[in-house]
VOPAGU-2260 file (C-alpha; in pm, 1 decimal, decimal comma):
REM VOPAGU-2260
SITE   aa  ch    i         X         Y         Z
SITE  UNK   A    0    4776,0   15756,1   12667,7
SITE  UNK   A    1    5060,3   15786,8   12409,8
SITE  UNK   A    2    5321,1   15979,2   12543,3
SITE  UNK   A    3    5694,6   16105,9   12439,3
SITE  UNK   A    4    6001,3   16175,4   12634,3
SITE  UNK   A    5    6189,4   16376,3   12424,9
SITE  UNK   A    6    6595,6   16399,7   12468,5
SITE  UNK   A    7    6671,7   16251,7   12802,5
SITE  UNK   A    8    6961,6   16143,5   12979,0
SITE  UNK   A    9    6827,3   15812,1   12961,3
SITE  UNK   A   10    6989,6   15566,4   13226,7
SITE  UNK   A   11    6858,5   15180,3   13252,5
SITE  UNK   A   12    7112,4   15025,3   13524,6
SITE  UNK   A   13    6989,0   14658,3   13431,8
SITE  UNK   A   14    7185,4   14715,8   13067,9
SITE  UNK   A   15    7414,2   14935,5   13125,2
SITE  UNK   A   16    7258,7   15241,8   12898,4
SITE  UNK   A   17    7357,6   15539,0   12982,4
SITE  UNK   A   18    7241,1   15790,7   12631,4
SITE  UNK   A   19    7048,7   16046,1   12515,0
SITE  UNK   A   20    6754,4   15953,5   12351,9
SITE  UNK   A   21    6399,5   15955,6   12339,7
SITE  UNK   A   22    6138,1   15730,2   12455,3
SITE  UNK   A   23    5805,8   15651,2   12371,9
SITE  UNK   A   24    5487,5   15475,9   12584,2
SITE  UNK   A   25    5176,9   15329,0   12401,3
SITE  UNK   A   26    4879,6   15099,8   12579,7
SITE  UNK   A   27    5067,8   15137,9   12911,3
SITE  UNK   A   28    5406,7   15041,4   12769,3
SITE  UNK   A   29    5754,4   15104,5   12690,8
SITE  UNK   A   30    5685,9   15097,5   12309,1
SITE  UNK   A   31    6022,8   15248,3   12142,4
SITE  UNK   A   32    6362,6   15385,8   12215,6
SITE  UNK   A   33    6536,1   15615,6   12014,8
SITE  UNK   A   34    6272,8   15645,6   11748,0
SITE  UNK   A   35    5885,3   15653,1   11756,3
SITE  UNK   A   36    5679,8   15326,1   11641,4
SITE  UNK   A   37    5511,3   15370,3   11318,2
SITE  UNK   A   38    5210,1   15554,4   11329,7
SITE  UNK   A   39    5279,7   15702,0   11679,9
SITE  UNK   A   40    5082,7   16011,3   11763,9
SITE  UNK   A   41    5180,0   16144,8   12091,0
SITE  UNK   A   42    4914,6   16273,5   12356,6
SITE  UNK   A   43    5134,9   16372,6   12605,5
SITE  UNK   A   44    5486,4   16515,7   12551,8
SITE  UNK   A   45    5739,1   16561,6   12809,4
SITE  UNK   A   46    6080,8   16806,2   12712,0
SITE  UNK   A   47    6282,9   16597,7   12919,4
SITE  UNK   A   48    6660,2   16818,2   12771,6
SITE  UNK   A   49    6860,4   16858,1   13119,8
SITE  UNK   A   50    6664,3   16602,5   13300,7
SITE  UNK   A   51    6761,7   16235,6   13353,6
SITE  UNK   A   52    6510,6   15954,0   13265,7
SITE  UNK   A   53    6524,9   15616,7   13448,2
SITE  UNK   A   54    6317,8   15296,8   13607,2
SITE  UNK   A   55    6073,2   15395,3   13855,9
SITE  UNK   A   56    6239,7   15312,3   14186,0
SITE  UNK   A   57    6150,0   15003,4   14371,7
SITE  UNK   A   58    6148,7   15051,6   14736,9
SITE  UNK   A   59    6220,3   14696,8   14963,5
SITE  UNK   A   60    6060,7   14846,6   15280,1
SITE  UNK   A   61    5762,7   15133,5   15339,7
SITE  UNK   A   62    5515,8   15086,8   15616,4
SITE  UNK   A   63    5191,7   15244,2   15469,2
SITE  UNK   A   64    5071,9   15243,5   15796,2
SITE  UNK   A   65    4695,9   15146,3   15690,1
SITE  UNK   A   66    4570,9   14898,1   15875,6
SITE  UNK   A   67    4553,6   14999,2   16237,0
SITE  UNK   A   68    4764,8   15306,2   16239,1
SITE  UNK   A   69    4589,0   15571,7   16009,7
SITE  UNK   A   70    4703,5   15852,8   16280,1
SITE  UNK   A   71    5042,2   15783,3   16107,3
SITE  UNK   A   72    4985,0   15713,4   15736,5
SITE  UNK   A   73    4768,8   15570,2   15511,8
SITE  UNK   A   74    4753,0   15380,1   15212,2
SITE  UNK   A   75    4638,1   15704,2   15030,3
SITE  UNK   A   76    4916,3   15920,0   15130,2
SITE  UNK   A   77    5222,7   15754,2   15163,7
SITE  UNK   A   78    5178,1   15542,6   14828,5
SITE  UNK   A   79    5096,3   15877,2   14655,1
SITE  UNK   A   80    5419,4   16040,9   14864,7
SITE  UNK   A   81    5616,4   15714,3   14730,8
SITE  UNK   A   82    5502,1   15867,6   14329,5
SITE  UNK   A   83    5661,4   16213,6   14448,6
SITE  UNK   A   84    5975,1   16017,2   14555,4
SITE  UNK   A   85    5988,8   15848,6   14191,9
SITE  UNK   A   86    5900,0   15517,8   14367,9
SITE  UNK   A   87    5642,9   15305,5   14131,6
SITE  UNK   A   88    5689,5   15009,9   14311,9
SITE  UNK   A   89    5724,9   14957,1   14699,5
SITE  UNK   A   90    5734,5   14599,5   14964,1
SITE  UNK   A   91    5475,5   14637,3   15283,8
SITE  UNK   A   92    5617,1   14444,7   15630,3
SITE  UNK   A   93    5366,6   14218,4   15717,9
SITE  UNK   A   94    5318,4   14410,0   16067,4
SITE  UNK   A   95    5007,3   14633,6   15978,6
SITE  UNK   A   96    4716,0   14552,5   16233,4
SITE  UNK   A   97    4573,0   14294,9   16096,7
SITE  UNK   A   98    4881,5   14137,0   16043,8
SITE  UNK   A   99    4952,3   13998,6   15650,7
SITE  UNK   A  100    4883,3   13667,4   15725,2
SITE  UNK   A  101    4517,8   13587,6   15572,2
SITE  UNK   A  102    4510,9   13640,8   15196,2
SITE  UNK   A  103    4217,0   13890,4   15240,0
SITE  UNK   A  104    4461,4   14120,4   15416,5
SITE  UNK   A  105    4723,1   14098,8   15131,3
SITE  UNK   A  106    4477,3   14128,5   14866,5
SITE  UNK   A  107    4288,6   14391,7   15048,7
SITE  UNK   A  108    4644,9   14641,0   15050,1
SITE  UNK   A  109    4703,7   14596,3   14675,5
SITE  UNK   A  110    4342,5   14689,3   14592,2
SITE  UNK   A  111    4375,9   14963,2   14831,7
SITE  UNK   A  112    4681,0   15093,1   14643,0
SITE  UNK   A  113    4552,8   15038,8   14307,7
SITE  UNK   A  114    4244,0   15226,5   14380,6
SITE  UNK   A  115    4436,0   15533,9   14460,0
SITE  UNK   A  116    4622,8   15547,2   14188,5
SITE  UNK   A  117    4959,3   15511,2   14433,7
SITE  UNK   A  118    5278,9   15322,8   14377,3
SITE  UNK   A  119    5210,9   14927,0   14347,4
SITE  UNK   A  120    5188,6   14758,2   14684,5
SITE  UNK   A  121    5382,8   14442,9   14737,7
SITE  UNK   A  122    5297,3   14304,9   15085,6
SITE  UNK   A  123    5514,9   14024,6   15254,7
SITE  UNK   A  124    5299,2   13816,5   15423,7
SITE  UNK   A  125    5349,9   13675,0   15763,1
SITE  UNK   A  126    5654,1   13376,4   15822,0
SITE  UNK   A  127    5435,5   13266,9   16125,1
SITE  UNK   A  128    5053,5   13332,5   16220,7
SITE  UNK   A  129    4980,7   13667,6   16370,8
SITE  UNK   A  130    5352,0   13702,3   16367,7
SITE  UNK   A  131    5340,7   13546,6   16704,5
SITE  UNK   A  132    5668,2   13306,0   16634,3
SITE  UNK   A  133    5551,4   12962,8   16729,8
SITE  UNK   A  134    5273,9   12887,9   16446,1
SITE  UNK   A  135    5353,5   12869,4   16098,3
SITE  UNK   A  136    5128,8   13096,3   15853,8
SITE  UNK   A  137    4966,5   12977,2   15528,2
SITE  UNK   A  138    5237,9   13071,0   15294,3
SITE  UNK   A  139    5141,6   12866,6   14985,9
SITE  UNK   A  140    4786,6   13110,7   15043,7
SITE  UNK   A  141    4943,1   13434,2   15143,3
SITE  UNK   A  142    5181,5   13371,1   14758,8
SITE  UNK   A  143    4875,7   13304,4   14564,2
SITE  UNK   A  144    4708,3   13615,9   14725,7
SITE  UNK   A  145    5022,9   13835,6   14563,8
SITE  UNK   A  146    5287,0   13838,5   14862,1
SITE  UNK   A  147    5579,8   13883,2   14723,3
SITE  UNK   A  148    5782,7   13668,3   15011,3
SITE  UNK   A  149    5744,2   13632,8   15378,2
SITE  UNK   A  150    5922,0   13753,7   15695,2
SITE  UNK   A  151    5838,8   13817,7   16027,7
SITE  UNK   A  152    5914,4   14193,2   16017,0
SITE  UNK   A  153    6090,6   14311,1   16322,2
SITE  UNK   A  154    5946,0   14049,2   16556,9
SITE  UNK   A  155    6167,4   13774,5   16702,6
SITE  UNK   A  156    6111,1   13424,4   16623,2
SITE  UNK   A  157    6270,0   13278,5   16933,5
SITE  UNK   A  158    6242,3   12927,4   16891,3
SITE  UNK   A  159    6498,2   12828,4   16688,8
SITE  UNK   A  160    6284,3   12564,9   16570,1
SITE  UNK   A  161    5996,7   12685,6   16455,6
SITE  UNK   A  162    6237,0   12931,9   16211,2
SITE  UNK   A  163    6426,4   12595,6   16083,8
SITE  UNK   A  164    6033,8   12445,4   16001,9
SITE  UNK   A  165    5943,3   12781,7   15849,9
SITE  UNK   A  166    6268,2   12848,7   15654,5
SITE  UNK   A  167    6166,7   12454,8   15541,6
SITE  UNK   A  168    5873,9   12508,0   15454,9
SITE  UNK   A  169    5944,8   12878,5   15255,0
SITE  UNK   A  170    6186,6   12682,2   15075,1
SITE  UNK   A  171    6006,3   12417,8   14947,4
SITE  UNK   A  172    5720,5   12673,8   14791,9
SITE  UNK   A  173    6051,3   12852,2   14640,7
SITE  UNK   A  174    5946,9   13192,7   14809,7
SITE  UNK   A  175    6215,1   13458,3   14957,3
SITE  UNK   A  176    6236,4   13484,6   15307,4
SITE  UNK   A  177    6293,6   13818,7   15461,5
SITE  UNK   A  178    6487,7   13855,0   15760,8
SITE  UNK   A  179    6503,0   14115,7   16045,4
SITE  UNK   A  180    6886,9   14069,2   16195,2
SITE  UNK   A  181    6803,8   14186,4   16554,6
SITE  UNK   A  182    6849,7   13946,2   16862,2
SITE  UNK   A  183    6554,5   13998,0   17104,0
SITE  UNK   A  184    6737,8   13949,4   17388,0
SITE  UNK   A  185    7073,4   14205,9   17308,4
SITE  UNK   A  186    6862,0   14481,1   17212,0
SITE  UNK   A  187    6558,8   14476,4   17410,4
SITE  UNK   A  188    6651,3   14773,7   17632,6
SITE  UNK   A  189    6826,9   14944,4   17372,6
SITE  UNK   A  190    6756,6   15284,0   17200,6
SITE  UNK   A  191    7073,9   15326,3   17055,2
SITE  UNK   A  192    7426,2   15207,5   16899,8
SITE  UNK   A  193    7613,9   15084,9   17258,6
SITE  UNK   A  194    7925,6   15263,7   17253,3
SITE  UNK   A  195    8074,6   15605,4   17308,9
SITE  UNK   A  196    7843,6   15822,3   17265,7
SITE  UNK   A  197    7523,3   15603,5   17451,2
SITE  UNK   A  198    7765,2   15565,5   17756,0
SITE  UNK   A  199    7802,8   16022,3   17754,1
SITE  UNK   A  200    7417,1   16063,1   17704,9
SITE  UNK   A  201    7359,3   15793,2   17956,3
SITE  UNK   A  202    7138,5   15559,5   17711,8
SITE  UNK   A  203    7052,8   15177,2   17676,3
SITE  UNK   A  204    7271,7   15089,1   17377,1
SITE  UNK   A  205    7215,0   14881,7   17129,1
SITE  UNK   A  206    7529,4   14600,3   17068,0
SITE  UNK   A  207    7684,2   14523,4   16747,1
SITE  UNK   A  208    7658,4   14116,0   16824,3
SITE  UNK   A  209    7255,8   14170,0   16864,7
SITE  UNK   A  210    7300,2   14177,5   16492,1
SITE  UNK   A  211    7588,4   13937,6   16426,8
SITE  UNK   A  212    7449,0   13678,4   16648,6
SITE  UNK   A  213    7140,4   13651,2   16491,8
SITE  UNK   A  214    7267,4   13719,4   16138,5
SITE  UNK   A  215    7490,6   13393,1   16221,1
SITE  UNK   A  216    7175,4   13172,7   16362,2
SITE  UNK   A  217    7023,7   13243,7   16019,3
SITE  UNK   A  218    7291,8   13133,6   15845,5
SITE  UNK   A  219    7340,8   12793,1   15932,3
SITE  UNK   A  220    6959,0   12729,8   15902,2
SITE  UNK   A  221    6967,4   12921,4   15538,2
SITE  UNK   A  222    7264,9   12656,7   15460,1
SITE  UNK   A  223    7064,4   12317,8   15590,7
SITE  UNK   A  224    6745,0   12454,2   15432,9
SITE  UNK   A  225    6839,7   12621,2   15100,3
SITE  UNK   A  226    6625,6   12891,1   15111,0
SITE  UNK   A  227    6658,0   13209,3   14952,3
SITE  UNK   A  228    6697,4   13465,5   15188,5
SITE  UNK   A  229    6689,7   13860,2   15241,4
SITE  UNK   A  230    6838,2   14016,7   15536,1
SITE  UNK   A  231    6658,8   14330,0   15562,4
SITE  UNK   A  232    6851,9   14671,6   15772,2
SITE  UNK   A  233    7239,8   14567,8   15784,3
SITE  UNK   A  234    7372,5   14827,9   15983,7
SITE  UNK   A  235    7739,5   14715,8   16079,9
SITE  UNK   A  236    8040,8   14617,5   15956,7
SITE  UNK   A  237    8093,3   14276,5   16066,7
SITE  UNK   A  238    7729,1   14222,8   15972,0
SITE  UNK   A  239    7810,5   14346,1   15595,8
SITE  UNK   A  240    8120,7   14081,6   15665,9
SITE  UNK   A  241    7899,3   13781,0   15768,8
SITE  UNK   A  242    7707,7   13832,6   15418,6
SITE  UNK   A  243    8009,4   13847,3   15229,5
SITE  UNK   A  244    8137,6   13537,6   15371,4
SITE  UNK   A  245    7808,8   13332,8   15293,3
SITE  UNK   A  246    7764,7   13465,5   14943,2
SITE  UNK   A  247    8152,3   13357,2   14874,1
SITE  UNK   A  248    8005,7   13033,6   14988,4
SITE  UNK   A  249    7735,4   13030,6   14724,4
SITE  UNK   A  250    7428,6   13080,9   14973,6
SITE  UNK   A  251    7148,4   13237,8   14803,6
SITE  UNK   A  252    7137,5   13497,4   15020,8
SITE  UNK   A  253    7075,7   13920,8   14963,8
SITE  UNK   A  254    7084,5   14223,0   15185,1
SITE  UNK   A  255    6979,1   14581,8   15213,4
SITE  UNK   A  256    7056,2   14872,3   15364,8
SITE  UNK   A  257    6834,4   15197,6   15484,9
SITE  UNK   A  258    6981,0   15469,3   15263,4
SITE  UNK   A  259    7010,2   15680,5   15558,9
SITE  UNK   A  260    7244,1   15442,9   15706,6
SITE  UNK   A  261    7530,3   15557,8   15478,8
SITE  UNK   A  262    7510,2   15909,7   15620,9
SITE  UNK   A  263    7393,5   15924,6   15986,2
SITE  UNK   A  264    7595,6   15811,7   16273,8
SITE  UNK   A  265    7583,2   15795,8   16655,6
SITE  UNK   A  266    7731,9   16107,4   16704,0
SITE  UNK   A  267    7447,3   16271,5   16508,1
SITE  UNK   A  268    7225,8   16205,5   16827,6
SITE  UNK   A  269    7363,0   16537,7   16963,7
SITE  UNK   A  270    7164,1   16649,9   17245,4
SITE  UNK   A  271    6909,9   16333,8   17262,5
SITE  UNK   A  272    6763,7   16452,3   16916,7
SITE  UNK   A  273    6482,3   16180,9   16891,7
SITE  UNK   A  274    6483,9   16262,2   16502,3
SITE  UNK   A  275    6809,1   15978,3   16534,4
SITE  UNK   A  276    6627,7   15773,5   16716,1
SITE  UNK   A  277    6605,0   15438,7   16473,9
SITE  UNK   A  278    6578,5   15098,0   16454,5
SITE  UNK   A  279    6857,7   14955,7   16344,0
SITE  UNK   A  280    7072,3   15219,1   16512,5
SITE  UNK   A  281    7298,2   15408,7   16321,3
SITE  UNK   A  282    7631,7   15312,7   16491,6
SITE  UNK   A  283    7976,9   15397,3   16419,0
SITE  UNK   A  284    8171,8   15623,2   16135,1
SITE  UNK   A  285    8359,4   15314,7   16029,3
SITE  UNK   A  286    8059,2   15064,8   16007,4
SITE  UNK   A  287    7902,4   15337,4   15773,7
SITE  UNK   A  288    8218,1   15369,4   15616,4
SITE  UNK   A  289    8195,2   14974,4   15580,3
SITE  UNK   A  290    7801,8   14978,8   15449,4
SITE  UNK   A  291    7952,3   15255,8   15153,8
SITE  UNK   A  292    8240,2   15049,8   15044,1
SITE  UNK   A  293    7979,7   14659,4   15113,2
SITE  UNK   A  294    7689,5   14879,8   14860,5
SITE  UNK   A  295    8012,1   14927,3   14582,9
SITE  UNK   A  296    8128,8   14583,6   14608,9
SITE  UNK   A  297    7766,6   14442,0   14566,3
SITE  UNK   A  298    7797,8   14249,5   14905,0
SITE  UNK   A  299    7457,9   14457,8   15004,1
SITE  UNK   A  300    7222,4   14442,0   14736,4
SITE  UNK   A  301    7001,5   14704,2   14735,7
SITE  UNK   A  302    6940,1   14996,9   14940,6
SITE  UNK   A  303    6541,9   15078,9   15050,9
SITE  UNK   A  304    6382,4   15399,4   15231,0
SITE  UNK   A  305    6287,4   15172,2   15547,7
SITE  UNK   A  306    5989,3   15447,1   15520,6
SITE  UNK   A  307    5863,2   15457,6   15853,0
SITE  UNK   A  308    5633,9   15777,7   15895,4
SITE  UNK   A  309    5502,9   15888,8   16256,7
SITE  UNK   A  310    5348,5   16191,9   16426,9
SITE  UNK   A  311    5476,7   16473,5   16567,8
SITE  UNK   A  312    5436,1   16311,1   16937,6
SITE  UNK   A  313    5568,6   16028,2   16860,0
SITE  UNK   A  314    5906,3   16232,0   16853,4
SITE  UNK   A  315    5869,0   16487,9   17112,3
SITE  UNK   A  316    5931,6   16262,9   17365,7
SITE  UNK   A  317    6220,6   16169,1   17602,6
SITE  UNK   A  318    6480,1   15969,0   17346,4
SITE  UNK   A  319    6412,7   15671,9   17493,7
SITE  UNK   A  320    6038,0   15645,9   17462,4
SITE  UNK   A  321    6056,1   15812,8   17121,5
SITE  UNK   A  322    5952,8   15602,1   16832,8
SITE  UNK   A  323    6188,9   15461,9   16614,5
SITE  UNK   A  324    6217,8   15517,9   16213,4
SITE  UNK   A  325    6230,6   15791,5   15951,9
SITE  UNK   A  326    5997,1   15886,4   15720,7
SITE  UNK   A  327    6246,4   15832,3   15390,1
SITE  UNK   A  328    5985,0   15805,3   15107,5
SITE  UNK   A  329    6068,9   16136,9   14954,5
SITE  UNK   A  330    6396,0   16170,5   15064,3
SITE  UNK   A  331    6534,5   15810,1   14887,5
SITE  UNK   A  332    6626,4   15936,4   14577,8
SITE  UNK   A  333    6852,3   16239,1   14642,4
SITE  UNK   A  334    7028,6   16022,6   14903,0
SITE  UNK   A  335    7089,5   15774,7   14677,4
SITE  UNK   A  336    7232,9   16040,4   14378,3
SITE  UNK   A  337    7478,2   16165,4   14682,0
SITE  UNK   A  338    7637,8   15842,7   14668,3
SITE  UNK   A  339    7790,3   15927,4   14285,2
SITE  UNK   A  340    7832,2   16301,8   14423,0
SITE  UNK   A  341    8045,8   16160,9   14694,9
SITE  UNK   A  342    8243,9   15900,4   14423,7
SITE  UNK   A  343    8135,8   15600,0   14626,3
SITE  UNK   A  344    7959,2   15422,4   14289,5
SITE  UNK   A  345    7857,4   15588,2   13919,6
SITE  UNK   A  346    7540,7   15711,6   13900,8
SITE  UNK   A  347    7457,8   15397,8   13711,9
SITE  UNK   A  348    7509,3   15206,3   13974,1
SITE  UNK   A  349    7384,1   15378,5   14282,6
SITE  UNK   A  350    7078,2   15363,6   14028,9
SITE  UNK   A  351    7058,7   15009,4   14007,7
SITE  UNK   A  352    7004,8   14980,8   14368,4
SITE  UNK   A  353    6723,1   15108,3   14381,6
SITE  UNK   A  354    6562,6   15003,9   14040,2
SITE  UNK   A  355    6704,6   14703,2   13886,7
SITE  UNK   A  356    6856,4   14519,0   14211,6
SITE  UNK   A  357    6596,3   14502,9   14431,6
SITE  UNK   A  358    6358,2   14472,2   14142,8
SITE  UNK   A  359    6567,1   14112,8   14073,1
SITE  UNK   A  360    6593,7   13935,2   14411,2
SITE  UNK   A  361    6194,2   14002,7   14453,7
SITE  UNK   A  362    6158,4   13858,0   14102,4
SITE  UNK   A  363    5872,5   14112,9   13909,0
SITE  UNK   A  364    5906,0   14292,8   13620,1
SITE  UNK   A  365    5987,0   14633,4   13713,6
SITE  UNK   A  366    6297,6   14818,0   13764,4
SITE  UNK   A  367    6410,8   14832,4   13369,6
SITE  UNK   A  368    6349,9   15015,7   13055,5
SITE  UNK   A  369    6293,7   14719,0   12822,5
SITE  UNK   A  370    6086,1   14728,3   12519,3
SITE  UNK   A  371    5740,2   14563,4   12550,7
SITE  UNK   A  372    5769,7   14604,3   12956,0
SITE  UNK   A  373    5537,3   14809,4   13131,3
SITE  UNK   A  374    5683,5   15206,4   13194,8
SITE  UNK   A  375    5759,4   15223,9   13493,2
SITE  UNK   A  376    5965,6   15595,0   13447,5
SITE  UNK   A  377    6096,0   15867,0   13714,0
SITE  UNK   A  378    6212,2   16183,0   13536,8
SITE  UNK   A  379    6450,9   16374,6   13757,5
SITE  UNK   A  380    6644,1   16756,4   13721,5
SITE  UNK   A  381    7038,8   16659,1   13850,5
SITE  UNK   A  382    7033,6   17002,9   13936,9
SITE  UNK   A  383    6819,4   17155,0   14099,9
SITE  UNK   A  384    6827,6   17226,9   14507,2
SITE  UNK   A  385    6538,4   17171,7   14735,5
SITE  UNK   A  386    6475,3   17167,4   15081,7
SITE  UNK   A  387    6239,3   16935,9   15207,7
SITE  UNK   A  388    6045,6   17044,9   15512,2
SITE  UNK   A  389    5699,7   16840,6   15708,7
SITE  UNK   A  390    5493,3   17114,3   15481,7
SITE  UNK   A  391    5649,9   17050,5   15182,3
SITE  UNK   A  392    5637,3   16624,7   15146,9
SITE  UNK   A  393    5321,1   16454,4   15071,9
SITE  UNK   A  394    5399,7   16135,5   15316,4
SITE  UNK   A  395    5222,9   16167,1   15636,8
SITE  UNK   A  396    5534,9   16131,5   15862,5
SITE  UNK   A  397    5678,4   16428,9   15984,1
SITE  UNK   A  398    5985,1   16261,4   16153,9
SITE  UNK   A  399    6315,9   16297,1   15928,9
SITE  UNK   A  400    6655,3   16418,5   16028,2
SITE  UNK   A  401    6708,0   16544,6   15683,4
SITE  UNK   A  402    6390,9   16812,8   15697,7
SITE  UNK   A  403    6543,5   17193,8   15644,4
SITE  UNK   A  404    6855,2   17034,1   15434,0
SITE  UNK   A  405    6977,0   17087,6   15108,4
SITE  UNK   A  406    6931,1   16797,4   14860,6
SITE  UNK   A  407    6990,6   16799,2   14488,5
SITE  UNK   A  408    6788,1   16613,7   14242,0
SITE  UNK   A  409    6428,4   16650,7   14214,2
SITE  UNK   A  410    6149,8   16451,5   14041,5
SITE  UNK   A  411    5962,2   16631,9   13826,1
SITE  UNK   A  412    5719,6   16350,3   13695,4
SITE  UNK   A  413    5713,3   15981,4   13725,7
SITE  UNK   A  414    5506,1   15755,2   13536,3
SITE  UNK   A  415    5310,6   15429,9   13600,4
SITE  UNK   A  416    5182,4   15178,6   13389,3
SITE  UNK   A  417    5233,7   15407,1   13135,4
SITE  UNK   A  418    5007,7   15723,8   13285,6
SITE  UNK   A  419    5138,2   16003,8   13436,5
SITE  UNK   A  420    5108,5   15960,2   13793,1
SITE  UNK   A  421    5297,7   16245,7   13941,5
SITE  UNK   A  422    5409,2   16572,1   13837,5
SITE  UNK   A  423    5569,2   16848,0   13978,6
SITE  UNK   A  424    5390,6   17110,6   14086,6
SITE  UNK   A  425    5503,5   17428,3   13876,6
SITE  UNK   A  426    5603,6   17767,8   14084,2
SITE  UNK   A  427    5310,0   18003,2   14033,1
């Protein structure tokens, strides 16, 4: 389908463009800017005057859910809840049941995706076999199949040396290595940030050095090895530190950070509201304080939705046997324009963390508005106010902390591959 965008704010964080102009997709791609090709008949046009016109976001971490926990979210929904969030392009954690360490498992999630017509599924397959820690999986075959790295999601890889073989081995095939910071040992009681407010509500906390101590181990392995690595969560200040230190020493090394982790903080667990409940823990005013000013100074990369949709059971539970996460699919843009609101980065740039960053440490070709590149495009309104609520989002998961508060900016289409793959509905 041919179709115009006609006198956007047009922002593309991976050049720096920040005009109004038009744009124009033919075949499934990003044809012309500014002025239509020759011979250009549009199908489709969009009056995009007031409304801001960027990359469709690229999300580093969304469990779908699908396989093994369909009660939660499935492929269907939550890819088709990512289009609603402006998300066109989203990373799976291998730790779906089967876990993403056979091929056929990888390849079955992006066919999945595809055949829905939801954003485009990038699993990371397995670091070891059934994400059991001691055997290593087929990486070379789990790359091939379309994994875009490999990681061992939140599960412990205890023997030191079995991560040194597989961060050898990663590195050799030239594949990014995702890494949970999270000592099993520290936080294995934990349910939240161990401090002030755990020791008042009388709860397990989690420490600051269960992420430290682990971020550290990786380190020196990530130095001997030379592997490109992604530590996936940060959620402290001296963890944002550690990062800084080994990029100044020229590791190849990223990071992210849930977007919600630059907002909530331990005192928002109130009265044991299990809705805080998360894994990592939102801990201090200070480390968030220190995540802001780590995301402005480009020491974390890239900030993801860490989409992790449950139940309504799964929340109305004592804190402590509550399950962990938020469900952040929807929610991941309008946190991410509060950044600007707030003066913490220009909109440009709290853009680029969520397009054209992440979209460069996994290495595809999304996250830009280049001629000849596939259109990828979320069109947003700046202005208006809406309140998501569990009736309202199209994801699944009815756990967030931000459902019945005000956000501002809205999508109001987004485009993939050059169709239009979500609009919004219009007020009858």
């Amino acid at each position: 389908m041919n179709i115009a965008i006609i006198g956007g704010r047009v922002i593309d964080p991976a050049r720096d463009l920040d005009t109004t102009a038009s744009l124009f997709i033919q075949d499934g791609r990003l044809a012309s800017l500014g002025e239509p090709p020759a011979g250009f008949e549009a199908e489709r046009t969009i009056d995009a005057r007031g409304l801001i016109v960027c990359p469709g976001l690229v999300d580093l971490r969304a469990r779908l859910r699908e396989p093994g926990l369909e009660h939660k979210g499935t492929v269907e929904s939550e890819t088709r809840a990512a289009l609603a969030g402006g998300i066109t392009q989203l990373c799976c954690p291998p730790d779906t049941d089967p876990v993403i360490d056979t091929p056929v498992t990888a390849q079955w999630l992006i066919d999945r995706a595809r055949h829905f017509g939801g954003a485009e599924v990038w699993p990371i397959g397995a670091l070891t076999r059934g994400l059991g820690g001691t055997h290593l999986a087929d990486m070379h075959a789990l790359h091939k199949a379309g994994c875009v790295g490999v990681g061992n999601a939140a599960l412990p890889i205890k023997d030191t040396a079995v991560l040194r073989h597989a961060l050898e081995y990663a590195s050799g095939l030239g594949l990014l290595v995702f890494l949970t910071p999270e000592d099993p040992w520290l936080s294995a009681q934990g349910v939240m940030h161990e401090g002030r407010v755990a020791t008042r509500l009388g709860l397990a906390g989690i420490p600051e050095s269960a992420e430290t101590i682990e971020i550290s181990r990786a380190l020196m392995l990530i130095e001997e090895t030379g592997v490109r690595a992604h530590f996936c969560g940060i959620s402290s200040a001296r963890g944002a530190a550690l990062i800084a230190e080994a990029k100044g020493r020229g590791l190849a090394v990223t990071a992210d950070t849930p977007v919600h982790q630059l907002y909530i903080t331990e005192d928002d667990v109130g009265i044991f509201d299990t809705n805080y409940r998360l894994r990592p823990p939102a801990r201090t005013a200070a480390d968030r304080d220190a995540l802001r000013e780590a995301l402005a100074t480009g020491v974390i990369d890239a900030l993801c939705s860490d989409h992790q949709p449950h139940e309504e059971d799964a929340k109305e539970r004592p804190f402590g046997d509550a399950e962990p996460g938020i469900a952040g699919l929807e929610t991941l843009l309008p946190l991410t324009l509060r950044l600007a609101d707030l003066g913490i980065l220009t909109l440009t740039e709290v853009l680029g963390a969520v397009t054209s960053r992440p979209a460069a440490l996994l290495g595809i070709a999304a996250g830009r508005l280049e001629t000849g590149w596939r259109a990828d495009i979320c069109i947003y309104d700046p202005h208006v106010e809406w309140i998501p609520t569990p009736a309202s989002v199209r994801t699944r998961g009815r756990n967030s902390p931000f459902f019945g508060t005000t956000m501002r900016g809205q999508v109001v289409a987004t485009i993939q591959g050059g169709r239009i793959a979500y609009e919004r509905p219009t007020a009858p």
